[in-house]
TORKOL-4160 file (C-alpha; in steps of 0.2 Angstrom, whole numbers, padded with zeros to 4 digits, m for minus):
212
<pt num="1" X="0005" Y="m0033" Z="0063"/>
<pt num="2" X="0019" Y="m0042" Z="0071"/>
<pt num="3" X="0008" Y="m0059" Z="0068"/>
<pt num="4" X="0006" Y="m0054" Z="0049"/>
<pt num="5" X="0025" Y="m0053" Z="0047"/>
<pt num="6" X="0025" Y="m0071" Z="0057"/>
<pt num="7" X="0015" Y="m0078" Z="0044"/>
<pt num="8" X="0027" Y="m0075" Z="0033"/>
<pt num="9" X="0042" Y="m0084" Z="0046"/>
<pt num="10" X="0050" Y="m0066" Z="0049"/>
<pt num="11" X="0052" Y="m0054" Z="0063"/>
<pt num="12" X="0050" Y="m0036" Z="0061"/>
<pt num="13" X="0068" Y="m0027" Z="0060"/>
<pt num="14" X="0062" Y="m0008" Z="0064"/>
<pt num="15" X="0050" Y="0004" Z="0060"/>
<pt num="16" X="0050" Y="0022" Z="0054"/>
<pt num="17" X="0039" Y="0037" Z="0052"/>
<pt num="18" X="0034" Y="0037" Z="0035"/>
<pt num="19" X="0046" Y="0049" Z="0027"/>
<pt num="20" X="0061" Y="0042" Z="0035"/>
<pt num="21" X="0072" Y="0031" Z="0027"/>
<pt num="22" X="0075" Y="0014" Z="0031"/>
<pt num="23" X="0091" Y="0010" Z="0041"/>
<pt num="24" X="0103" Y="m0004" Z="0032"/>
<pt num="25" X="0105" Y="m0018" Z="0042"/>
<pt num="26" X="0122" Y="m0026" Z="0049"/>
<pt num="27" X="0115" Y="m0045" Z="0041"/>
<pt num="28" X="0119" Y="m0040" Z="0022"/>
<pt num="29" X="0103" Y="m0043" Z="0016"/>
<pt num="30" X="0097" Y="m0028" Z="0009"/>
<pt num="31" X="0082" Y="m0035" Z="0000"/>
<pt num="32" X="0063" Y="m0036" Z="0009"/>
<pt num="33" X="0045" Y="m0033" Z="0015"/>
<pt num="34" X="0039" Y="m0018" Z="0022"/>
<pt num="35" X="0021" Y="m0013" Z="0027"/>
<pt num="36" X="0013" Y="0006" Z="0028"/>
<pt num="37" X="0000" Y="0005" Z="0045"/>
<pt num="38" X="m0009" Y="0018" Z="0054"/>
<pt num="39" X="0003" Y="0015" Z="0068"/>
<pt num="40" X="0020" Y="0013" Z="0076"/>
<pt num="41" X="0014" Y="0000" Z="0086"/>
<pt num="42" X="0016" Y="m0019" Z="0080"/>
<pt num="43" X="0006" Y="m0026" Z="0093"/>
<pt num="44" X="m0011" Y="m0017" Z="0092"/>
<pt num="45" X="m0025" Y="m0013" Z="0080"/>
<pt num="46" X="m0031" Y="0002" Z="0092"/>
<pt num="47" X="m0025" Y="0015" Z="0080"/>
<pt num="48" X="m0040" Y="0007" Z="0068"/>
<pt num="49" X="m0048" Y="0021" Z="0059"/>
<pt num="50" X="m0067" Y="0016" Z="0058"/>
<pt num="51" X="m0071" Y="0029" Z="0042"/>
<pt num="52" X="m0058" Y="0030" Z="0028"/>
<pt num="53" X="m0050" Y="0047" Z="0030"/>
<pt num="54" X="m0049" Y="0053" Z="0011"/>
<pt num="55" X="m0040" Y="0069" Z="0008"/>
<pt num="56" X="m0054" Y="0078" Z="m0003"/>
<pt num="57" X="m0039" Y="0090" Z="m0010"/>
<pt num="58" X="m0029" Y="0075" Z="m0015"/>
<pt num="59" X="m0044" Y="0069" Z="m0026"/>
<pt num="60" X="m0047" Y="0085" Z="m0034"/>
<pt num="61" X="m0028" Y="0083" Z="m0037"/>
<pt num="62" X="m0029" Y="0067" Z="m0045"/>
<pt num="63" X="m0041" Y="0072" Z="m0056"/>
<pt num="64" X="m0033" Y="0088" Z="m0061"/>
<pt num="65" X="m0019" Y="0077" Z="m0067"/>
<pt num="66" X="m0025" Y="0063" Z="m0074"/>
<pt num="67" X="m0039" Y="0070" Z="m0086"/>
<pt num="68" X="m0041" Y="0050" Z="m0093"/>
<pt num="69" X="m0044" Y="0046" Z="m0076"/>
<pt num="70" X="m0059" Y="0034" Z="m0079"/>
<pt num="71" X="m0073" Y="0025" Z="m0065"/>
<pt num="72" X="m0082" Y="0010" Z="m0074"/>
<pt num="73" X="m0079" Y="0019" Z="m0091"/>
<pt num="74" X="m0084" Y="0037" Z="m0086"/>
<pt num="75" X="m0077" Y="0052" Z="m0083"/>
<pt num="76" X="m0081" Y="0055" Z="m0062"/>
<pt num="77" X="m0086" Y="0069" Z="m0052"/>
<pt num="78" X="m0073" Y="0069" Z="m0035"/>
<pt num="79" X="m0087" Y="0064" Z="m0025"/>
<pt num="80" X="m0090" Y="0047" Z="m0035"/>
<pt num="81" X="m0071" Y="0044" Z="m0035"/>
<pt num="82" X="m0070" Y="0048" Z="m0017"/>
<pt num="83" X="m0084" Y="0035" Z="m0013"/>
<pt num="84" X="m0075" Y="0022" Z="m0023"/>
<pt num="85" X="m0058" Y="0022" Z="m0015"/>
<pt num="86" X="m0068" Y="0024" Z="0002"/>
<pt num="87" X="m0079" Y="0006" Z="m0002"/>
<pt num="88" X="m0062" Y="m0003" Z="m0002"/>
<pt num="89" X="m0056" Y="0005" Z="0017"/>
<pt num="90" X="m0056" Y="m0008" Z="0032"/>
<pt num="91" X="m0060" Y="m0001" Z="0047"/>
<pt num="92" X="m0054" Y="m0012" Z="0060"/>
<pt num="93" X="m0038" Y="m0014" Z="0052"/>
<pt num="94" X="m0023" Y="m0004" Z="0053"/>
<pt num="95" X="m0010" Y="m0011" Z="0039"/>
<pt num="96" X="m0012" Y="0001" Z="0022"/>
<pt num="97" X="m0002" Y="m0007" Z="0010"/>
<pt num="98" X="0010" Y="m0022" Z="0009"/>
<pt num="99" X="0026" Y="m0021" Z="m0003"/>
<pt num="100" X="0041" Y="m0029" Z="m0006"/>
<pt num="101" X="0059" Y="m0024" Z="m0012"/>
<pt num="102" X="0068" Y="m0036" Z="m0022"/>
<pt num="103" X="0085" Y="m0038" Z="m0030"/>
<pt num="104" X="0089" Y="m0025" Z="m0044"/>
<pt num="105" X="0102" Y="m0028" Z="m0057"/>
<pt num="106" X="0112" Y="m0014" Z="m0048"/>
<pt num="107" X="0113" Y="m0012" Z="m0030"/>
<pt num="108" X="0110" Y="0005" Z="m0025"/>
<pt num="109" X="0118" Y="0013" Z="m0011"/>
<pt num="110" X="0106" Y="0012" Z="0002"/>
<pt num="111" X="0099" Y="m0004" Z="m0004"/>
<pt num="112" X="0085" Y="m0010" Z="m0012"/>
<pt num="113" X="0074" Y="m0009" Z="0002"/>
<pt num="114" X="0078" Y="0008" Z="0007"/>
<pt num="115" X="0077" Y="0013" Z="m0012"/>
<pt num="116" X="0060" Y="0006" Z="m0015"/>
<pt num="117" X="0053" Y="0014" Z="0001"/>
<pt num="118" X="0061" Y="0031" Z="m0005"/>
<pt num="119" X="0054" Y="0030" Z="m0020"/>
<pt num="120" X="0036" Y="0027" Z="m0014"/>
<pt num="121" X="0038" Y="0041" Z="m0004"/>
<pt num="122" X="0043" Y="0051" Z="m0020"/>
<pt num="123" X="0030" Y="0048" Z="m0031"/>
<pt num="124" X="0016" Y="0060" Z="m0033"/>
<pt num="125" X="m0002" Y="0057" Z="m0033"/>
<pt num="126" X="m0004" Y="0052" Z="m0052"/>
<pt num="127" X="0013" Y="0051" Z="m0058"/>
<pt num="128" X="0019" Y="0032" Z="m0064"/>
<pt num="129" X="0035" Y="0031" Z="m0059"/>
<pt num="130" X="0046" Y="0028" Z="m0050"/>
<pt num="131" X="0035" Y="0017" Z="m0038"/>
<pt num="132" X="0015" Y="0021" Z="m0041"/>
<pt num="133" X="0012" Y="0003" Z="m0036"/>
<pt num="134" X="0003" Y="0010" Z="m0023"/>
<pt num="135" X="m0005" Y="0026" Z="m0025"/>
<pt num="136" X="m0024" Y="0023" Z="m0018"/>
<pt num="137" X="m0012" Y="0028" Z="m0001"/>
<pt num="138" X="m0007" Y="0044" Z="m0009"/>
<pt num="139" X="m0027" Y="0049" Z="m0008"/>
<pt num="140" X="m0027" Y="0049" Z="0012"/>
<pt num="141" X="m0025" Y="0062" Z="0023"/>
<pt num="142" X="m0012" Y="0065" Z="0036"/>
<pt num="143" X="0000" Y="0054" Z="0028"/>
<pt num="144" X="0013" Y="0062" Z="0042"/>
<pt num="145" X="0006" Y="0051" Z="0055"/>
<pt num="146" X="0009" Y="0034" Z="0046"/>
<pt num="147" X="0022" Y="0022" Z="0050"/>
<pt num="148" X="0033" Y="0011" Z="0039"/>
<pt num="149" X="0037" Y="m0007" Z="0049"/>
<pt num="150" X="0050" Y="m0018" Z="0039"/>
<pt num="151" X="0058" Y="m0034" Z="0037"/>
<pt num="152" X="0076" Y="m0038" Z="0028"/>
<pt num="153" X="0075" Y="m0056" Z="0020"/>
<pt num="154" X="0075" Y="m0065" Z="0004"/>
<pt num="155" X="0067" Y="m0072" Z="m0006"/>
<pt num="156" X="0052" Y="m0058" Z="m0005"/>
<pt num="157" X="0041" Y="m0065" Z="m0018"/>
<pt num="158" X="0033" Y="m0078" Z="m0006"/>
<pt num="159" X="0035" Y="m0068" Z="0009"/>
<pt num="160" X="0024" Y="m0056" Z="0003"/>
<pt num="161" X="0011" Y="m0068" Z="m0006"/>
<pt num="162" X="0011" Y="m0078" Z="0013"/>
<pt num="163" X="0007" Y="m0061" Z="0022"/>
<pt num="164" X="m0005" Y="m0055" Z="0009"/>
<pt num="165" X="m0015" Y="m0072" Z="0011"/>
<pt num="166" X="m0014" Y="m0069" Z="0029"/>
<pt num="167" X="m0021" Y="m0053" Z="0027"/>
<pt num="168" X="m0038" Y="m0057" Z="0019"/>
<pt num="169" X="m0041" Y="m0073" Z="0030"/>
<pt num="170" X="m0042" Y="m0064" Z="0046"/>
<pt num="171" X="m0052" Y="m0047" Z="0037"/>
<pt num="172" X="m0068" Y="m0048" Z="0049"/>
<pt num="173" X="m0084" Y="m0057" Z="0040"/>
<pt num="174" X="m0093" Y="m0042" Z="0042"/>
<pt num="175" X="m0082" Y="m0029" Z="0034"/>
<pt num="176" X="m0079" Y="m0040" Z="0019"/>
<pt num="177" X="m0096" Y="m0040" Z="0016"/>
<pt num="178" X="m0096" Y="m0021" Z="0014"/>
<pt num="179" X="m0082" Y="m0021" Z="0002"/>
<pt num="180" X="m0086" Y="m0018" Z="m0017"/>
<pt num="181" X="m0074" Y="m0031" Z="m0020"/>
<pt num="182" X="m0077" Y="m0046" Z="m0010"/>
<pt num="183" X="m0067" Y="m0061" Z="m0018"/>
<pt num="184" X="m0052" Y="m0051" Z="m0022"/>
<pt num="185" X="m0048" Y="m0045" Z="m0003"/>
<pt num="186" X="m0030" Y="m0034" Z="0003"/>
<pt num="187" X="m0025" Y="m0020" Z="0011"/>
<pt num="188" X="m0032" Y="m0003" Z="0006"/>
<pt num="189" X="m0018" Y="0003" Z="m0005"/>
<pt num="190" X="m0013" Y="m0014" Z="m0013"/>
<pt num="191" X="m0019" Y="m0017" Z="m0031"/>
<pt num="192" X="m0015" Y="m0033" Z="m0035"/>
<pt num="193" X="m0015" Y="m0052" Z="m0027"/>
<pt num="194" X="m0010" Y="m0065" Z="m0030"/>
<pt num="195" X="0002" Y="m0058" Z="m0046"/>
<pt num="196" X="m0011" Y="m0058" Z="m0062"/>
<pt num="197" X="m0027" Y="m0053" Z="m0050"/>
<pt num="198" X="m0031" Y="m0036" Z="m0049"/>
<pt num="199" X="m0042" Y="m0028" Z="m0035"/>
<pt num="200" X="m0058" Y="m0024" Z="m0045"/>
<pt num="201" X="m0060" Y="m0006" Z="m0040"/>
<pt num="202" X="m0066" Y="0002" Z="m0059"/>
<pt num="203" X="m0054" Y="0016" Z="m0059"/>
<pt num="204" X="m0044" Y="0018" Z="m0075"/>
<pt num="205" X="m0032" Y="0031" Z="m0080"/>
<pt num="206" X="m0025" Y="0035" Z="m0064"/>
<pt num="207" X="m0008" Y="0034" Z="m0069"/>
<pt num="208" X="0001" Y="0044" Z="m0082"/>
<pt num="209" X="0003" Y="0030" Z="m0097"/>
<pt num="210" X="0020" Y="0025" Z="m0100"/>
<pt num="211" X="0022" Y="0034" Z="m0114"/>
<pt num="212" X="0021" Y="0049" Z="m0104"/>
């Protein structure tokens, strides 16, 4: 994990138990890149999970809420969704998701990168707002054992477009293969790279619509 944020020219500034909120730093900057991993641990991948550990209760959730929800224009049983989200799990890798925080038009009082990470945290399993960028994360089981690793800088947009390029170049041959989506390769809660290309995962609806 440490080399994915060296792609990107940055150093990791801390880590936290996800949960916790990120401590502001003494440079200023409050904008940045975090990543969600299986692990505290920069340096390793040994905390690699080989099968995808979906929450079966977080499905049934999902579904409960979202009664739109859609899988390639049907309405799915939990078992089908379940299989879907599993076909996009990685199992040598231990980096989950990849975000950023940029500016906002008004700084809040922790700072954006604190705010953003507080507000993934906060949003439930279906819910749009306030961050639902990455929600395939909120269908895992023992979210308590995750770890949050971040970086203060700026500009974010190319930091995280360098690290998610870095990403799907090292993914192992084998266990790109095995993906249902092949070309369009990131971590297991991302959605969308580069900006415009979505991961092609046949799940609809799984958000409330912004009208809601």
């Amino acid at each position: 994990m440490a080399s994915l944020f060296a792609s990107a020219d940055l150093q990791l500034d801390g880590v936290v138990p996800w949960g916790f909120r990120i401590p502001r730093t003494a440079s200023g900057t409050s904008t940045g890149i975090y990543v969600v991993a299986l692990t505290d641990n920069a340096d390793t991948t040994e905390a690699a999970i080989a099968d995808c550990p979906i929450s079966r209760t977080a499905i049934h959730t999902l579904l409960e809420v979202r009664p739109e929800l859609m899988l390639d224009g049907t309405r799915p049983d939990a078992a089908s969704l379940a299989e879907r989200l599993t076909s996009f799990w990685l199992p040598s890798e231990v980096v989950l998701y990849v975000g950023l925080a940029g500016p906002r038009k008004r700084m809040p009082t922790a700072g954006e990168l604190a705010k953003r990470v507080g507000e993934y945290y906060a949003t439930p399993l279906g819910a749009r707002a306030p961050h639902a960028g990455g929600w395939p994360l909120k269908t895992l089981a023992g979210q308590d054992q995750l770890a949050v690793h971040y970086a203060y800088c700026e500009p974010v947009d190319e930091r995280e477009r360098l690290m998610l390029a870095a990403f799907a170049a090292n993914v192992d041959p084998d266990e790109r293969a095995a993906l249902a989506d092949k070309e369009h390769v990131m971590p297991f809660a991302n959605l969308e790279y580069p900006p415009g290309t979505r991961k092609l995962h046949g799940i609809s609806g799984a958000k409330a619509s912004r009208r809601s």
